[in-house]
C-alpha positions as CSV (number, residue, x, y, z in Angstrom):
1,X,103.6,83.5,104.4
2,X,106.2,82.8,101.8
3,X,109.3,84.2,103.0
4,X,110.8,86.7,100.3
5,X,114.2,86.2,99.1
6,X,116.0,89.2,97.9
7,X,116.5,90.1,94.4
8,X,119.7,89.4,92.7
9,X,121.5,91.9,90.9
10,X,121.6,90.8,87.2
11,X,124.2,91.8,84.7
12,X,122.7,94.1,81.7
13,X,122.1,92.6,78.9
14,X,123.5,95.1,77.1
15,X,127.6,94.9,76.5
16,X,129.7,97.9,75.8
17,X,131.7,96.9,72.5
18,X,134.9,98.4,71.6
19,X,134.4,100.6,68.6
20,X,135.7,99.6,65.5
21,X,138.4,101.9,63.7
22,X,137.1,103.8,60.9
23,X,140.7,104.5,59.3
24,X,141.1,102.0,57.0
25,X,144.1,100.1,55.9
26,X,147.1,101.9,54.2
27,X,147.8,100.7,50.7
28,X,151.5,101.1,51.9
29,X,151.1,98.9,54.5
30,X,151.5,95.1,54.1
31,X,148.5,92.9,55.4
32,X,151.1,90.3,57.1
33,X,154.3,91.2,58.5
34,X,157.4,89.1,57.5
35,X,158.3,87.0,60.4
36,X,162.0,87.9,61.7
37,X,164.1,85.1,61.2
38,X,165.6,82.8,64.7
39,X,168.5,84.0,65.9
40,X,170.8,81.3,66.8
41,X,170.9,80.0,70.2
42,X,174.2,79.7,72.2
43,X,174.8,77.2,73.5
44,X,174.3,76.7,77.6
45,X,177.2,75.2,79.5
46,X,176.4,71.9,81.3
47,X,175.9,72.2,85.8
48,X,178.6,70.3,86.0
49,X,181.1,70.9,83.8
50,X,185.0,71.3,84.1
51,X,187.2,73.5,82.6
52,X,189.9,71.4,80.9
53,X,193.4,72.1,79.3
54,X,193.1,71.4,75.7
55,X,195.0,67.9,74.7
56,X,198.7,68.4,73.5
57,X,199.1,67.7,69.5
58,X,202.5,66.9,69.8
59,X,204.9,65.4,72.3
60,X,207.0,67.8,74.3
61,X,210.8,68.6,72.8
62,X,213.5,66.4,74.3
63,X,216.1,68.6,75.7
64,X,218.5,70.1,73.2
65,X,221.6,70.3,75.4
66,X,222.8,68.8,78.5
67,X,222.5,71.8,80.8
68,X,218.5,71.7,79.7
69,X,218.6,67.8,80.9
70,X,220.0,68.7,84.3
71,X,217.8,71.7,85.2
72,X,215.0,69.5,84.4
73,X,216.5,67.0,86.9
74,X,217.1,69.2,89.0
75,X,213.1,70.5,89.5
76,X,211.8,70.1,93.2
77,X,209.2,67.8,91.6
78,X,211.1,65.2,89.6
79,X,210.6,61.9,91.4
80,X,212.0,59.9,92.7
81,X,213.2,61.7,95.5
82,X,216.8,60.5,96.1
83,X,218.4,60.1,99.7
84,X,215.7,59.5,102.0
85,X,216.5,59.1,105.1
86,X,216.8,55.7,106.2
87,X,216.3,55.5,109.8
88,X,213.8,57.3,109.5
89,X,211.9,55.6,106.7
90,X,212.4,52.7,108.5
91,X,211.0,53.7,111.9
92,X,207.9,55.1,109.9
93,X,207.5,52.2,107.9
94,X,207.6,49.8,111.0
95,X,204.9,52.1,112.8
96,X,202.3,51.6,109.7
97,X,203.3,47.9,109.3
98,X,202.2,47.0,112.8
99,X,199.0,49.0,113.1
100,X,197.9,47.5,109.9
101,X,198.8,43.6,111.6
102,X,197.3,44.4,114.2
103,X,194.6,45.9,112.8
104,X,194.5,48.9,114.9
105,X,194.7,52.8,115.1
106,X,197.5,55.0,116.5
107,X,199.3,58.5,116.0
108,X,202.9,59.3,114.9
109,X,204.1,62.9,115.3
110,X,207.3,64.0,112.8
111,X,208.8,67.6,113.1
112,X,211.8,68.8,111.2
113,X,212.7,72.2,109.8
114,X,211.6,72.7,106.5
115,X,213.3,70.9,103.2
116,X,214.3,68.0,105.2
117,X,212.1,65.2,103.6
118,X,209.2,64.8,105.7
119,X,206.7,64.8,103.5
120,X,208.8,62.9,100.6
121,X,209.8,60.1,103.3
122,X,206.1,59.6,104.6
123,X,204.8,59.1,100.8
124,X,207.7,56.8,99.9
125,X,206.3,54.5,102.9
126,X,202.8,55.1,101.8
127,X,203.6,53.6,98.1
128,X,205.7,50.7,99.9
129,X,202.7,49.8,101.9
130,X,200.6,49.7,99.0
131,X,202.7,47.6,96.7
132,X,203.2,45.5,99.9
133,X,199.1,45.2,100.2
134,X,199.0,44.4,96.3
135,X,201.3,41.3,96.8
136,X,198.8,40.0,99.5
137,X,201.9,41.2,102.3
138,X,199.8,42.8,103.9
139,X,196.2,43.7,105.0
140,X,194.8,46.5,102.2
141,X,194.2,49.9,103.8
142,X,192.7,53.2,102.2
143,X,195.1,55.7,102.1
144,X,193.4,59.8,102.5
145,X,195.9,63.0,102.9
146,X,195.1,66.9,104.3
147,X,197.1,69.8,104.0
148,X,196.6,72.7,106.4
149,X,197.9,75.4,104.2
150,X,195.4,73.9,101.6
151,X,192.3,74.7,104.2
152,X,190.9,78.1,104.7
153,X,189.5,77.4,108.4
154,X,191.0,75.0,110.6
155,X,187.5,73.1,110.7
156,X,187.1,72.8,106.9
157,X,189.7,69.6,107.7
158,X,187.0,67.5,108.7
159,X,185.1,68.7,105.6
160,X,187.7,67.2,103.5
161,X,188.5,63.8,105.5
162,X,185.1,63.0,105.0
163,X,184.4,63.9,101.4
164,X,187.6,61.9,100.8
165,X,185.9,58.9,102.8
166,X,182.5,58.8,101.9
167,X,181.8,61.3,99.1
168,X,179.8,63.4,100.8
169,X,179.9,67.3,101.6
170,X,178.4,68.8,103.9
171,X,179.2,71.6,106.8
172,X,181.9,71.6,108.8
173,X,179.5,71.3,112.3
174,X,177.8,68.2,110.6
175,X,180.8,66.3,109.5
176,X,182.5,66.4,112.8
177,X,179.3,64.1,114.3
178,X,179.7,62.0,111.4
179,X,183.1,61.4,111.4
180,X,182.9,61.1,115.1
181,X,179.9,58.3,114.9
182,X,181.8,56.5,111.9
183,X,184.8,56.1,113.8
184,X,182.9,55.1,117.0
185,X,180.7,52.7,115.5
186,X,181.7,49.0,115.0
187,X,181.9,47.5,111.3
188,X,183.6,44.5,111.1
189,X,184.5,44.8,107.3
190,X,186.3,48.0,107.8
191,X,189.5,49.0,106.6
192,X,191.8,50.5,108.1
193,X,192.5,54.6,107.3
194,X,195.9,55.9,106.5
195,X,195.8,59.8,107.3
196,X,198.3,62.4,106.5
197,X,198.2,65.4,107.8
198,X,200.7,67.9,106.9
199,X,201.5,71.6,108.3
200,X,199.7,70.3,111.2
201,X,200.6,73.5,113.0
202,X,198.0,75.7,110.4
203,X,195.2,73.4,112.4
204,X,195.4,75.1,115.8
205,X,192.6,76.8,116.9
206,X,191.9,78.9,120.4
207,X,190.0,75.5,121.6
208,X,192.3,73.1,119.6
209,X,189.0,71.5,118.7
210,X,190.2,69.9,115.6
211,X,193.4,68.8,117.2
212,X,191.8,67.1,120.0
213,X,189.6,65.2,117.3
214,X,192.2,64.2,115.4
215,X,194.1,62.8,117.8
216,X,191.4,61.3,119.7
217,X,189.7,59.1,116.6
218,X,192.4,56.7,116.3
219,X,192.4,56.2,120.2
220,X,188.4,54.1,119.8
221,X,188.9,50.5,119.8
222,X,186.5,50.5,116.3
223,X,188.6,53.4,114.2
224,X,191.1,51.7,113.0
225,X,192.8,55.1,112.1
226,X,196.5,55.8,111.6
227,X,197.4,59.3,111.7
228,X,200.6,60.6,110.7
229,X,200.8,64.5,111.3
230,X,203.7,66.4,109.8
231,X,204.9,69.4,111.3
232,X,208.2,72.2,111.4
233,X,208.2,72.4,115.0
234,X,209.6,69.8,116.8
235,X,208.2,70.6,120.4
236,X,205.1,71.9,119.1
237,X,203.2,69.7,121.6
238,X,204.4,71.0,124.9
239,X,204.3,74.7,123.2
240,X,200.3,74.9,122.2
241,X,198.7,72.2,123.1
242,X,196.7,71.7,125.7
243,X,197.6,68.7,127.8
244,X,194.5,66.7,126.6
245,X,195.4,67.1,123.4
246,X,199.3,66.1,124.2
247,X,198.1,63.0,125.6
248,X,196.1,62.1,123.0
249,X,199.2,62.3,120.3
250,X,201.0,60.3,122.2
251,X,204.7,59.5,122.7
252,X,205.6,57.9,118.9
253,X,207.7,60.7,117.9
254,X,209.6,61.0,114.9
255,X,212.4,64.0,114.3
256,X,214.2,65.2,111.2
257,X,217.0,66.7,110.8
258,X,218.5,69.3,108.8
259,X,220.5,67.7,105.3
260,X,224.2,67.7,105.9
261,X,226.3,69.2,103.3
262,X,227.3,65.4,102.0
263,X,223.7,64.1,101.7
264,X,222.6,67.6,99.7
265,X,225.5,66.9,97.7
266,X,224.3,63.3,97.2
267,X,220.8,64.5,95.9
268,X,222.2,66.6,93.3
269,X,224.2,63.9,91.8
270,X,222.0,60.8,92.0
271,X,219.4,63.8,90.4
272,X,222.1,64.5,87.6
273,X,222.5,60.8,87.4
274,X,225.5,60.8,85.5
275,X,225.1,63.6,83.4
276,X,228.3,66.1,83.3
277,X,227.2,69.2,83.7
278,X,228.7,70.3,86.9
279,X,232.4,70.7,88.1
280,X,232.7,69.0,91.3
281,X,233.9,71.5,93.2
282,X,230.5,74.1,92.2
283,X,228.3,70.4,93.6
284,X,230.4,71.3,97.0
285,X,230.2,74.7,97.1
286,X,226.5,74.6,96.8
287,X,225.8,71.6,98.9
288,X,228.5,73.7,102.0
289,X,226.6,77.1,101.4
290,X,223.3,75.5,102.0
291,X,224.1,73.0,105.0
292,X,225.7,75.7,106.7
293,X,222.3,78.2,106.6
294,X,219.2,75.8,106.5
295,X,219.8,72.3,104.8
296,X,217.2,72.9,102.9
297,X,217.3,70.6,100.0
298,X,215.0,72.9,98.0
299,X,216.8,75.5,98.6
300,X,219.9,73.4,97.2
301,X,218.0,72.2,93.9
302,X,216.9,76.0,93.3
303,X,220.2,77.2,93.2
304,X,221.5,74.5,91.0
305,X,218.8,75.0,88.5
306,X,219.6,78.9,88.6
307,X,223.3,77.9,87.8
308,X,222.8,76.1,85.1
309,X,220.6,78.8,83.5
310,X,223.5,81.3,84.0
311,X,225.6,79.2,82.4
312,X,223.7,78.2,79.5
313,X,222.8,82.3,79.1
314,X,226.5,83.3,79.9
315,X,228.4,85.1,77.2
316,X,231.6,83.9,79.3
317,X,231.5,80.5,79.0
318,X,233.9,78.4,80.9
319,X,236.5,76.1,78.6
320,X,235.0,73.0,79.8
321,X,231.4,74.2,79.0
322,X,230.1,73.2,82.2
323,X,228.8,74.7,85.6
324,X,231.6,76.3,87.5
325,X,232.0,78.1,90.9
326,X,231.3,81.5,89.7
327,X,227.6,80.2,88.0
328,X,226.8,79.4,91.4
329,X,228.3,82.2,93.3
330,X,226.5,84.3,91.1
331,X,223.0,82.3,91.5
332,X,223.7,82.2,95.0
333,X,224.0,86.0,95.3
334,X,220.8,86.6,93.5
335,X,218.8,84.4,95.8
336,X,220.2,85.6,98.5
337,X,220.8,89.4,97.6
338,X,217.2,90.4,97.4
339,X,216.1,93.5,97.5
340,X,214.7,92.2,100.8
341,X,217.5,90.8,101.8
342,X,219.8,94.2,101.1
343,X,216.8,96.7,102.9
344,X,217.5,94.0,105.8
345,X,220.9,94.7,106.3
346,X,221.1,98.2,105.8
347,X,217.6,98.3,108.6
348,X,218.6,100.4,111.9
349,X,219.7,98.2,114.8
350,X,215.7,98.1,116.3
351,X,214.9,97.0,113.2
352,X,216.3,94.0,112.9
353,X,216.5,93.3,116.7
354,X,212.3,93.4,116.2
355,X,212.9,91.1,113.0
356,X,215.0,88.6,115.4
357,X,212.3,89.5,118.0
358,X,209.6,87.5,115.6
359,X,211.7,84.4,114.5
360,X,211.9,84.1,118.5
361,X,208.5,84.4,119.3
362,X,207.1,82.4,116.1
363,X,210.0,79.4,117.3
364,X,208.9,79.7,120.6
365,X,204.9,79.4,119.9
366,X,205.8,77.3,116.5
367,X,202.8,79.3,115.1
368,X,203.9,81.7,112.1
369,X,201.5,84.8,113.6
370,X,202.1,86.7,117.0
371,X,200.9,89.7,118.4
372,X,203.1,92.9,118.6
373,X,202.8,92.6,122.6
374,X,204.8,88.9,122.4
375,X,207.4,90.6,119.9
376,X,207.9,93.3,122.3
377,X,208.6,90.8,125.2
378,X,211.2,88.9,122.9
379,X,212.5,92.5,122.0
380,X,213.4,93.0,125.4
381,X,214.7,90.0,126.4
382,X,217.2,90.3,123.2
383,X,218.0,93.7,124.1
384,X,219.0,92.7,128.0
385,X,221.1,89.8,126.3
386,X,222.9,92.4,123.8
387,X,223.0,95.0,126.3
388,X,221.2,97.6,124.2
389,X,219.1,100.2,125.3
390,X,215.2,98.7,125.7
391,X,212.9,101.0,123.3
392,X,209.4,102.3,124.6
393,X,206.1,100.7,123.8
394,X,205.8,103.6,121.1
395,X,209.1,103.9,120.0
396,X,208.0,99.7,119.3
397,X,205.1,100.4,117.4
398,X,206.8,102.9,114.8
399,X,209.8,99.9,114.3
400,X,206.3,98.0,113.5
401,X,204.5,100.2,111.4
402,X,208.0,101.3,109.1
403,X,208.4,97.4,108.6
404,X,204.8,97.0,107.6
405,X,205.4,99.9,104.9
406,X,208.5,98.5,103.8
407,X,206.5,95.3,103.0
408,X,208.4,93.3,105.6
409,X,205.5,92.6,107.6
410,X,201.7,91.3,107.4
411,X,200.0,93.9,110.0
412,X,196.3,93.8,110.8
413,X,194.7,97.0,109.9
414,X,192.8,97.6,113.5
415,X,193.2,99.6,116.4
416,X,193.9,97.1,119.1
417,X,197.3,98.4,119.4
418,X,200.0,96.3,121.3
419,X,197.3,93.0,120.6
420,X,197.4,94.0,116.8
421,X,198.4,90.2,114.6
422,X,201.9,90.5,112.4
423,X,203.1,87.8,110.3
424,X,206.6,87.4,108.2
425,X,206.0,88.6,104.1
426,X,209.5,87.4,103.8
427,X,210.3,83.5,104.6
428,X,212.4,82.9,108.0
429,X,215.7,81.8,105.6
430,X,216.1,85.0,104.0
431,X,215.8,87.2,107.2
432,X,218.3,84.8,109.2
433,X,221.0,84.9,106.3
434,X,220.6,88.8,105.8
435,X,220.5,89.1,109.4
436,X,223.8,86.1,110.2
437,X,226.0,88.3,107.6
438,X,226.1,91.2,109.7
């Protein structure tokens, strides 16, 4: 028997059609539609492009008067940066010279207050080297620099070093293992790696992770890594670090101190460089006033700058035309008589007992954040010394939250209480002189 196969269903043949319209075309109507014209396109911006500042047509105007020469002198970034200090330079200059004979890696810690030439002094050597490695003196190095206030996580700094190495970007987890197998790995045609890194303090984590990698690259045989870190703390070592990491820095130490009121007024006249537009005595005055609170050279240049703006605006000019003492007695009380600076002094005694309470506890930590329960133990400690009654825990944490209003204080919104973070909105200069003329 023939097996039967089952039937397959077949389409009909017969197709339903879609019935034509029986209306039949308008006389209004046109048969074709007029196309609408292109609109323009606009034009896409390119992946990878950057925005630029259009080109200058003509040059900049040359300065009509002298006063306009000198404050342009007298700008923080006008190199070169005059009276370096020496000793210092030197000592710097020798460490980097015989690392780069010898052809081997090593740390250099430098500390100073700020506005003392730290930073200025270690580029100076940095172009000396490299002029030196042009004339075949000696062996050519590559030359990379960080900036902790620059980074917005501690770890993005090995981020940077490498991008700055090899070109290449990638997480901060995965350039820690290549930095780490770069500098652990042998290669006989290496140069040798000039780092700075400045505000080294910004880097600390609870771990000190980054720290102890830092410090601990230039230490392999195969690096050849030279780290100079740049910090304001001069004992920040034995403060936060751990005592691997201290070890790993090193004894080559390097400490700056604050400008004395003959080198400040040194900078501002090799800066004027014999233009007249000072009396002698306003170069003291300034140079005294400034030495005596910080010896910040900044500072120093600010307030000349400011002087010779008051002077040039000043419907009582002096008869010799120049800067006098009061254009800088007058520039000096507007930097230093803030309205900061006057809500300082006129704060109740707890108030600024909690404000000396923080400079303590940030010198003391040489991190610029603390907790209100390490301002409080600084509070009382200051209070014993001056004898004052020691204020309750809450009586603390109204002083905190008035400051905070008052904009004197960074608080962290939270509720952890006495473990909630403050940080300074003011610098440390401007609370120690408000603070130093009471």
């Amino acid at each position: 028997m023939v097996p039967c196969t089952p039937k397959r269903k077949t389409r009909s043949s017969t197709t339903l059609s879609t019935p034509k319209s029986s209306r039949k075309p308008s006389d209004t109507t046109p048969a074709n539609t007029p196309r609408k014209s292109p609109e323009p396109r606009t034009p896409k911006t390119p992946r990878n492009a950057t925005p630029r500042i259009p080109i200058r047509n003509q040059a900049t105007e040359k300065p009509a008067n002298v006063l306009e020469e000198a404050r342009l002198r007298l700008h923080v970034s006008t190199i070169p940066v005059p009276c370096l200090p020496e000793e210092e330079f030197q000592d710097i200059y020798n460490f980097v010279e015989s690392k780069l004979i010898d052809g081997t890696g090593g740390c250099m810690y430098i500390s100073g207050v700020p506005g003392t030439g730290k930073t200025a002094t270690v580029h100076e050597v940095i172009r000396c080297l490299q002029q030196a490695a042009e004339n075949d003196e000696l062996p050519s190095f590559q030359f990379i620099e960080i900036n902790g206030m620059k980074l917005t996580d501690p770890h993005q700094a090995y981020v940077q070093i490498l991008q700055l190495l090899t070109g290449q970007k990638v997480t901060a987890t995965h350039a820690a293992e290549l930095l780490a197998k770069l500098f652990s790995t042998p290669g006989p045609k290496r140069k040798t790696t000039v780092l700075i890194v400045d505000e080294l303090d910004l880097l600390w984590t609870r771990k000190q992770d980054v720290m102890y990698n830092l410090f601990d690259w230039p230490t392999q045989r195969q690096a050849k890594l030279i780290i100079l870190a740049i910090a304001n703390t001069m004992d920040l070592p034995e403060r936060i670090m751990m005592n691997r990491v201290a070890s790993r820095l090193g004894l080559t130490r390097m400490s700056f101190q604050p400008y004395t009121y003959k080198q400040l007024q040194q900078i501002i006249s090799s800066r004027l460089n014999h233009i007249k537009a000072f009396e002698e005595d306003a170069i003291q005055l300034v140079s005294r006033k400034v030495a005596a609170l910080s010896g910040d050279a900044r500072r120093c240049l600010d307030i000349c700058r400011r002087s010779t703006e008051i002077c040039e605006f000043s419907s009582q000019k002096s008869a010799s035309g120049l800067v006098s003492m009061a254009h800088v007695m007058k520039a000096i009380d507007e930097m230093f008589s803030s309205p900061y600076i006057n809500s300082i002094r006129n704060a109740s005694l707890h108030e600024q007992m909690f404000l000396k309470a923080i400079i303590a506890e940030f010198r003391r930590s040489g991190l610029e954040e603390a907790t209100v329960q390490q301002i409080y133990h600084q509070h009382v400690a200051l209070c014993r010394i001056e004898g004052l009654q020691i204020p309750t825990v809450s009586e603390i944490m109204a002083i905190c939250s008035r400051l905070g209003a008052c904009r004197f204080l960074l608080v962290e919104s939270n509720n952890k209480y006495l473990h909630v973070r403050v940080r300074l909105n003011i610098s440390q200069d401007d609370v120690m002189y408000a603070l130093k003329q009471e």
